[in-house]
C-alpha positions as CSV (number, residue, x, y, z in Angstrom):
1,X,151.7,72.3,75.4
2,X,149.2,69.5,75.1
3,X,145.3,70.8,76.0
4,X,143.5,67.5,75.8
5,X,139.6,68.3,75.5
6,X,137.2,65.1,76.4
7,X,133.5,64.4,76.1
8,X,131.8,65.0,79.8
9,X,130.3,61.5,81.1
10,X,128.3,63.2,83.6
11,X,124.8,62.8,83.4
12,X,122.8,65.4,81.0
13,X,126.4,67.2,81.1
14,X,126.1,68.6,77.3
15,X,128.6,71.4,77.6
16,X,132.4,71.0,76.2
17,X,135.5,72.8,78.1
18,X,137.1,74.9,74.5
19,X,135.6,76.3,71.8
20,X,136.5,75.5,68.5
21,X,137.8,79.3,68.1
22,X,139.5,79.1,71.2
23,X,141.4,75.5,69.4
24,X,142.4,77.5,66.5
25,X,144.0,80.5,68.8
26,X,145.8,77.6,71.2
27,X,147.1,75.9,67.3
28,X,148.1,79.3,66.1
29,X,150.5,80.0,69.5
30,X,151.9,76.8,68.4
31,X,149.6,74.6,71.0
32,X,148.4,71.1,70.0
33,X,145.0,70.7,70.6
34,X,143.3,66.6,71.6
35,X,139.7,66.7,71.2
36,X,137.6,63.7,71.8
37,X,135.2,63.0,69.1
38,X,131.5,64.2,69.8
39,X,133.0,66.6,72.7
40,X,130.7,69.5,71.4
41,X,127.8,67.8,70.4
42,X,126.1,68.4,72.9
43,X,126.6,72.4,72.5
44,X,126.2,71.6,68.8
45,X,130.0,72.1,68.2
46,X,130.4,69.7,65.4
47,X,134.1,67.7,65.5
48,X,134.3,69.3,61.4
49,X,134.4,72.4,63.8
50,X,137.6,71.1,65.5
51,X,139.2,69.5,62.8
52,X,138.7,73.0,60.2
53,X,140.0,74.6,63.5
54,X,143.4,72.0,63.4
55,X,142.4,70.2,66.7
56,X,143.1,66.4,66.5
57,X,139.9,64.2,67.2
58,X,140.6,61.0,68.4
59,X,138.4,58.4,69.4
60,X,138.4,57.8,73.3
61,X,138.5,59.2,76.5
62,X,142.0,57.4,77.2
63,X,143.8,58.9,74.4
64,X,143.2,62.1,75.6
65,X,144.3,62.0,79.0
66,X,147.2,60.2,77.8
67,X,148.7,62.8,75.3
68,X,147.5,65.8,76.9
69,X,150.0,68.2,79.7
70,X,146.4,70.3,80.6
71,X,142.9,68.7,80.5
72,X,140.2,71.3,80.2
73,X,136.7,70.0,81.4
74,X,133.6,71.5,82.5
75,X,132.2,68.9,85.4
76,X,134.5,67.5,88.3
77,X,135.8,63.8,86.6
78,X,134.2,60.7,87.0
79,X,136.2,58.0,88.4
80,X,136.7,56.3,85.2
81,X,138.7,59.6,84.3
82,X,140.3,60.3,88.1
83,X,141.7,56.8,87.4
84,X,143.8,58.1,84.2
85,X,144.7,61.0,85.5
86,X,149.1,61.2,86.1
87,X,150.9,62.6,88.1
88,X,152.1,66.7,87.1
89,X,149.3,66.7,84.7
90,X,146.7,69.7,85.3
91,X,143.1,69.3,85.1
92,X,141.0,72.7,85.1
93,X,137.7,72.6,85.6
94,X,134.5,72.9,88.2
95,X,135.5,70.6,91.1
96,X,133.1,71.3,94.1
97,X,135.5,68.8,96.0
98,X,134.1,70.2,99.6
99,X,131.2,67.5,99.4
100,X,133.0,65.0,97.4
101,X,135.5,63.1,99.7
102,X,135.8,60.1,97.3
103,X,136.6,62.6,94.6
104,X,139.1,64.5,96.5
105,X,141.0,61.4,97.4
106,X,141.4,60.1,94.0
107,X,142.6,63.4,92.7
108,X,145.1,63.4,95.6
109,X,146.0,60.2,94.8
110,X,146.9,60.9,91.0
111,X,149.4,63.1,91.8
112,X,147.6,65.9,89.3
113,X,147.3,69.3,90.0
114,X,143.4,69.9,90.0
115,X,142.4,73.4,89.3
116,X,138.9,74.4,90.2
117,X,137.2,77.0,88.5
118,X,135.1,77.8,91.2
119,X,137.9,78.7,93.7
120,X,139.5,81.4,91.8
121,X,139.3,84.5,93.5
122,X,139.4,87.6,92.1
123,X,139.0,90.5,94.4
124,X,136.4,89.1,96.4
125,X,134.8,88.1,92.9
126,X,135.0,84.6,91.8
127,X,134.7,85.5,88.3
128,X,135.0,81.8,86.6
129,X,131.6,80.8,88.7
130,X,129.4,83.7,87.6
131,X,128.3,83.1,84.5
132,X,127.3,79.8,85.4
133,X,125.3,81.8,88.7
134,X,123.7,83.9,86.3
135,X,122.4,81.5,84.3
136,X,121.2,78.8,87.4
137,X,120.1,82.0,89.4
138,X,117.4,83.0,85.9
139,X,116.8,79.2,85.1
140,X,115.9,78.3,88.8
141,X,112.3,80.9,88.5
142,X,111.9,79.2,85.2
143,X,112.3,75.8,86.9
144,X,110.6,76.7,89.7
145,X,107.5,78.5,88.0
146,X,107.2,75.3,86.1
147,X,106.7,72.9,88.9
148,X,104.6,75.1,90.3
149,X,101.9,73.9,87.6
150,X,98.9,71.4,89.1
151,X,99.8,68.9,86.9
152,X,103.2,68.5,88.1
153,X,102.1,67.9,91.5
154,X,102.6,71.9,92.6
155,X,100.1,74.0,94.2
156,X,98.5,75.9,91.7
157,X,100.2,79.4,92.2
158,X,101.0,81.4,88.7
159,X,104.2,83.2,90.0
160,X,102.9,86.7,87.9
161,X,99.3,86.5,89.0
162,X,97.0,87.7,87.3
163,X,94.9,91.3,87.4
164,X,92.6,91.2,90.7
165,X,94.4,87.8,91.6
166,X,98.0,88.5,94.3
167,X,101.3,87.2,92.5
168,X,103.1,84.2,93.9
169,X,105.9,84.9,96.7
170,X,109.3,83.8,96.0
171,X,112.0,83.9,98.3
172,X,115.8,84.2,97.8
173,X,118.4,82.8,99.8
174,X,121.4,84.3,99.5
175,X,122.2,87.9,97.6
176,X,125.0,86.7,95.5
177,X,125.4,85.9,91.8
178,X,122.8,83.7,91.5
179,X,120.3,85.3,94.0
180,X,120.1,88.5,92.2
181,X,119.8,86.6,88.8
182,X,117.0,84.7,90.1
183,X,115.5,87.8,92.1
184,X,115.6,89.9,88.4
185,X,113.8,86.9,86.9
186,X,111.0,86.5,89.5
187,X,110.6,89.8,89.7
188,X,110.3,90.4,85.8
189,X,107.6,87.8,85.7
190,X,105.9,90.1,88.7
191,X,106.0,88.1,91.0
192,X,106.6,89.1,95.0
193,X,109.8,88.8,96.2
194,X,112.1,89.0,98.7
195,X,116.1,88.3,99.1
196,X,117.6,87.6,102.5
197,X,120.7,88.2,102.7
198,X,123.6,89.2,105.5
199,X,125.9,91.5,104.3
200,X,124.2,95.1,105.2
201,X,126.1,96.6,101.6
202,X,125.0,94.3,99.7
203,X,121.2,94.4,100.7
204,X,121.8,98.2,100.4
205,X,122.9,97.5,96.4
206,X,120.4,95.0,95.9
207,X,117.8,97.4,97.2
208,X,118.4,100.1,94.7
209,X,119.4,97.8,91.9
210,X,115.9,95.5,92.2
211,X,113.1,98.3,92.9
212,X,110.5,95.6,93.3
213,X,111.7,93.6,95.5
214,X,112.3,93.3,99.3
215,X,115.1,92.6,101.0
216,X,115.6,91.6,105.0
217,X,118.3,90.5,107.1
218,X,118.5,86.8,107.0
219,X,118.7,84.6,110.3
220,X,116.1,82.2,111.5
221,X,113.8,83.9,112.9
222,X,112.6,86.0,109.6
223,X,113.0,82.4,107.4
224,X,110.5,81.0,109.7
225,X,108.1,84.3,109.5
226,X,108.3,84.1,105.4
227,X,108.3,79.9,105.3
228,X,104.4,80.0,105.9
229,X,103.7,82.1,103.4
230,X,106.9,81.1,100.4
231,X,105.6,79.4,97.2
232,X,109.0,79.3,95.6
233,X,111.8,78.9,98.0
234,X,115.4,79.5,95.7
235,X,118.8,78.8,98.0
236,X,121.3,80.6,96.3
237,X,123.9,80.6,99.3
238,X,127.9,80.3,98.7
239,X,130.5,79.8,100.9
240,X,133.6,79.8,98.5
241,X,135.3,76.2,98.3
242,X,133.5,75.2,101.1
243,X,130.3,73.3,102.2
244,X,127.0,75.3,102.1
245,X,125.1,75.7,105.2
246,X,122.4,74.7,105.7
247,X,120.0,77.2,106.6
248,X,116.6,75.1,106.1
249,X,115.8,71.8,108.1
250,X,113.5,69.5,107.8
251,X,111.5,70.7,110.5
252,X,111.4,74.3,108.7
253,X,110.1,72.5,105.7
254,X,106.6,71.4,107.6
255,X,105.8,75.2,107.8
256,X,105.7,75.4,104.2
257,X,102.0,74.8,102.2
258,X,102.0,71.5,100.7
259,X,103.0,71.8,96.9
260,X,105.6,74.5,97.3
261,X,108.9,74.5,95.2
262,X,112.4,74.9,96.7
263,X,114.9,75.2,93.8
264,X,118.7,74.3,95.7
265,X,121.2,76.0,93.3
266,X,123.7,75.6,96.1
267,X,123.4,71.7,95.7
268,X,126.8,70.8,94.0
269,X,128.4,72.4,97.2
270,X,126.3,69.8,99.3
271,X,122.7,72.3,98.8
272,X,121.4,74.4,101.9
273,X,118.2,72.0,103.1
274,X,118.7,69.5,105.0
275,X,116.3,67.2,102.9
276,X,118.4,68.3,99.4
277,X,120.0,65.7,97.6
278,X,121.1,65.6,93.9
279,X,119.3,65.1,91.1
280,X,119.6,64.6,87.1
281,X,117.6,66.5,84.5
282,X,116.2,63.3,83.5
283,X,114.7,63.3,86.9
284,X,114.9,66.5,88.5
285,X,112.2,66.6,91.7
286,X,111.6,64.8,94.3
287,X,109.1,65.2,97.1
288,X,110.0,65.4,100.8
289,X,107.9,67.1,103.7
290,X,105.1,68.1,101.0
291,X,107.7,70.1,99.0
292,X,108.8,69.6,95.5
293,X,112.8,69.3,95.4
294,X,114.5,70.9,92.8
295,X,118.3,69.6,93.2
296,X,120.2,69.2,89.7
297,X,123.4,69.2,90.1
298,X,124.5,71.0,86.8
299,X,121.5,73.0,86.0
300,X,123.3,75.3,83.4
301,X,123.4,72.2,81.2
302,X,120.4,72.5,80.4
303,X,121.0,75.7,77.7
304,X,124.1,73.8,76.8
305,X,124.9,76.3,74.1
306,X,124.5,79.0,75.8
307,X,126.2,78.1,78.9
308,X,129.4,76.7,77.1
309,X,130.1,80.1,75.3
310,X,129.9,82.2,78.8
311,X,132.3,79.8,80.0
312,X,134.4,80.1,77.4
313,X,134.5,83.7,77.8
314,X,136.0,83.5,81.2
315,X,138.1,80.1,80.9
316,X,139.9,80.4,77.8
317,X,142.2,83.6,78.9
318,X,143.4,81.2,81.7
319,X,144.0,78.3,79.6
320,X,145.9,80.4,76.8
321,X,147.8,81.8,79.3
322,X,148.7,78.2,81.2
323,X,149.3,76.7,77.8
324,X,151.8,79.9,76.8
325,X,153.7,79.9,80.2
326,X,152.9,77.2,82.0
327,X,151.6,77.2,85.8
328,X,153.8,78.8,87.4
329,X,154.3,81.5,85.1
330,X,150.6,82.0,84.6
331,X,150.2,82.3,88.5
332,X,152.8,84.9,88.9
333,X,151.1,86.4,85.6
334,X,148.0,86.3,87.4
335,X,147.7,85.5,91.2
336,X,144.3,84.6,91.6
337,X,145.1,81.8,89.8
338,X,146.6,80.5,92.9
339,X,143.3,80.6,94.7
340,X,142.0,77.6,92.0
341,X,144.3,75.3,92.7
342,X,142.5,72.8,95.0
343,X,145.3,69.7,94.6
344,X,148.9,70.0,94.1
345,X,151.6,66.9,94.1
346,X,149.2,64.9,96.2
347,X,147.9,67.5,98.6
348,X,145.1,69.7,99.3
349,X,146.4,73.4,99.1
350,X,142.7,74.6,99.6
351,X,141.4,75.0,103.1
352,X,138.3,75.0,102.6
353,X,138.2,71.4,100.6
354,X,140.8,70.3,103.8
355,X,138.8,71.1,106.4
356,X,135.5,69.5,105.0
357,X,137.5,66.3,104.8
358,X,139.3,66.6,107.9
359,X,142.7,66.6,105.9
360,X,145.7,68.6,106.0
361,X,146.0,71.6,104.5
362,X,149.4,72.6,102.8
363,X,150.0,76.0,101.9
364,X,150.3,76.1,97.7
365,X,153.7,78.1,98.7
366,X,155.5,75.2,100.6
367,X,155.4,73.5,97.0
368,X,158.1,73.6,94.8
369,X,156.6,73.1,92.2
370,X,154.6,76.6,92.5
371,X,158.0,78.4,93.0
């Protein structure tokens, strides 16, 4: 098989889809391996890397999607690459197509089979999303904490306090992945805080996992009690595939004190505020109601390098095994593999993605071409 590997166009997007060791193993199974040049610059993976590794570098985007059987990305495509993606190829990679309707069309219209590494299920574990969690769950205190500062229009509050001075509050939405990353962080940094969450067993684990910190059932009434009082508001809510709801309206917002933070890591499935929209690590915040909006849409990004190995470590076992035995194989191989697979031969076999879009959703087992 084909992997074609190309540079992400997505703004700050500095993160490559293969390691150079994971081109050499692909080359050594007998694989060929297109790599546009500078694809790992950004995650200081040099193309000398990729050529001593026997991956091809070529020059353009377009000469990658044409020679390659499975394109391996890390961001959903742009629409310069949706409109060179052909029919039967397969494109793995993060997708988020719930909120993206334009997106979803065009992928549907290629005729590809999209793959979205968010959507794999593995029981009840979506095991291709949380490293990326992790990291946006421990960056979003750091991100959070930093806007916090006076000088960046925040309200002053050092999230650790200070001896004889009260820590900062933060507050979690959502006891997943990310929210317990981002509750370890605070709570390292000493600061006060408290996950809301719904799921009773989870609360209970998160209780005696994070000693420090508080955890209460979340609905609106106990949002509204802790609003007043929140200086850093993280929303780290997931519903898998699908749009995240939103728990915080504008309305809510007013009952925060002016110069608060709220840090939307749910944001590339449509964020949980009302008043979220995305942003760009070139310009990351925004203010609405008094409150300083945190929204990047690909906040792992940021620690490129790091972010791109963890990846790596969960992605390339899939791709090695799609590149050995091809889908079908690799989905009978491994059937929550199945579960990724947002677009097949023109139509959406996720329900999620079809109900957001008001489409029709086709089981992946009326295809033939999963049989």
């Amino acid at each position: 098989m084909i992997i074609g590997i190309p540079r992400e166009t997505k703004a700050s997007e500095h993160r490559v889809g293969l390691l150079p060791s994971g081109a050499y193993q692909l080359i050594q199974r007998g694989h060929r391996v297109v790599v546009e040049k500078n694809a790992g610059a950004g995650s200081f993976y040099l193309d000398d890397d990729y050529a001593e590794a026997g991956a091809e570098l070529v020059e353009s985007p377009a000469e990658v999607f044409e020679q390659a059987d499975l394109i391996v990305k890390v961001k959903e495509p742009q629409p310069e690459e949706t409109a060179m993606l052909r029919p039967g190829q397969l494109l793995f990679t993060y997708l988020h197509l719930a909120p993206a309707r334009e997106l979803t069309e065009a992928i549907v219209a290629s005729g590809a089979t999209a793959i979205a590494f968010e959507t794999i299920d593995l029981n009840g574990r979506l095991p291709l999303l949380e490293p990326m969690s992790e990291i946006a769950g421990r960056m979003s205190v750091l991100v959070g904490g930093y806007f916090l500062a006076k000088h960046h229009g925040g309200s002053g509050i050092l999230l650790g306090g200070v001896p004889g001075v009260l820590p900062g509050k933060v507050v979690v939405l959502g006891g997943g992945v990310s929210g317990i990353n981002a509750a370890r962080m605070a709570t390292g940094l000493g600061a006060d805080v408290t996950i809301l969450e719904v799921d009773v067993e989870r609360m209970r684990f998160l209780d005696i996992t994070l000693h420090t910190a508080h955890t209460l059932f979340s609905d609106h009434a106990h949002i509204m009690e802790l609003l007043p009082r929140v200086d850093l508001l993280i929303g780290a809510v997931l519903v898998p595939g699908a749009k995240a709801p939103k728990l915080i309206t504008r309305e809510m917002l007013s009952c925060m004190r002016p110069g608060s933070v709220l840090v939307d890591i749910a944001i590339d499935q449509g964020g949980c505020a009302e008043t979220s929209r995305p942003t760009t690590h070139q310009d990351p915040v925004y203010v609405e109601e008094g409150i300083t909006h945190y929204c990047v849409a690909n906040m792992p990004g940021a620690y490129a390098r790091t972010a791109t190995q963890a990846l790596a470590n969960v992605t390339f076992p899939y791709v090695e095994l799609i590149a050995d035995r091809g889908l079908a194989e690799a989905c009978a191989a491994k059937p929550e593999l199945k579960s990724g697979i947002n677009v097949m031969a023109g139509q959406v076999t996720c329900q999620a993605v079809a109900e957001a879009h008001g489409r029709e959703w086709v089981e992946l087992d009326q295809l033939s071409e999963a049989s």
